[in-house]
N, C-alpha and C positions, 0 to 999 in steps of 0.2 A: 488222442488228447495228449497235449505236453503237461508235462509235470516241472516246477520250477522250482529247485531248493533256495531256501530261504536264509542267509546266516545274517548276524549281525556282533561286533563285538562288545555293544553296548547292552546286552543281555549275557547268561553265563554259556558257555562251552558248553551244548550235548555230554554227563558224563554214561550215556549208554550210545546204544546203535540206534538213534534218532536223530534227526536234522528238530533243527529250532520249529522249525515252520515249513511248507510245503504248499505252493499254487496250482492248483489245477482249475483254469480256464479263471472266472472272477471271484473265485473260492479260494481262502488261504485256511490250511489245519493249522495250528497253534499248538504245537505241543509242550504240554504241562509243565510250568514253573513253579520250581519254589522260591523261597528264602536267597536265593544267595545271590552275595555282590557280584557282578561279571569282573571287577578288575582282583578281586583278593578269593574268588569261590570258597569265602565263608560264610555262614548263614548269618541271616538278620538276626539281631536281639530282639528274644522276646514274641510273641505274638503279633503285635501292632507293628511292630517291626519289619516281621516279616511278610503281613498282608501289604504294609505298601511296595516290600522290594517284589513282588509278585505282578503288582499290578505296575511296579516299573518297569519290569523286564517283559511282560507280556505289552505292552507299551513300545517297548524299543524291538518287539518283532515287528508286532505289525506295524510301523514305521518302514523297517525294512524290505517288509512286503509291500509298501506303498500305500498304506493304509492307517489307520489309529481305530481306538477305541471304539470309537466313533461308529464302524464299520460293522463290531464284532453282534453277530445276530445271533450266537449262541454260547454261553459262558457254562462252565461245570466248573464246581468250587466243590474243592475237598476238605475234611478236617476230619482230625484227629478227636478233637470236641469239641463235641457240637454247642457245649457252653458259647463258643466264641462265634456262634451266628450273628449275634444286633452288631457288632465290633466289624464283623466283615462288612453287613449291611450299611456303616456308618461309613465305613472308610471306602467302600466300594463307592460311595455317593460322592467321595470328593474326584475321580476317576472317569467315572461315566455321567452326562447328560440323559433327561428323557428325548426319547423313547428308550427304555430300560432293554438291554436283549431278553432274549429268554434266558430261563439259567436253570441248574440243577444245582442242589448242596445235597453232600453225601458225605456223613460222619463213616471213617475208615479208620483199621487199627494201625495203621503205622503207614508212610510216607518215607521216601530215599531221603539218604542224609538225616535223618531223625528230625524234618520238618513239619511244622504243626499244622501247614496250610499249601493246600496247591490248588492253582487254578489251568485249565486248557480253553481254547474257543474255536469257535470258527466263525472268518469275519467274510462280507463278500465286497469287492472292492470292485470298480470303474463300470458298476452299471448306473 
């Protein structure tokens, strides 16, 4: 099987030992975004904030894998708190169409960069 790294600079820079994103065969991983602007790698303002720059840059992966949202059959949403569920629920609505993917939420004590929200996925594209 090939493996295909994924970059793009309209999402932020990996800052650990991870690629943005990774294909194997019509399966792209998605690795976990938070908050931050790709062109300043400062976090979003705020909560609302940063759910959409999340779902921006999760957005401009898969693009670059060849794919959109559109694609992703399986979403994990993290949070910091878990208050800010209906918020993700609302804003995640303006982002994805039904068929909704599957998804996970999973309240966690802290996130890189002291972000309050990250999301991963995995989307399968060109079948």
């Amino acid at each position: 099987m090939n493996k295909h790294i994924i970059h793009t600079e309209s999402a932020p820079a990996a800052i650990g030992s991870y690629s943005q994103a990774v294909r194997a065969g019509d399966t792209v991983y998605l690795s976990g975004q938070i908050g931050l602007d790709p062109m300043s790698m400062q976090m979003a303002d705020g909560i609302t904030g940063q759910i959409h720059r999340v779902f921006q840059n999760l957005q401009a992966v898969a693009a670059a894998a060849g794919g959109s949202l559109d694609d992703i059959v399986k979403l994990n949403l993290y949070l910091i708190d878990l208050g800010h569920f209906s918020r993700v629920n609302e804003i995640m609505a303006e982002y994805f169409t039904q068929p909704y993917p599957a998804r996970a939420a999973v309240g966690v004590a802290s996130l890189p960069r002291g972000a309050e929200f990250e999301a991963d996925g995995v989307l399968v594209i060109g079948v």
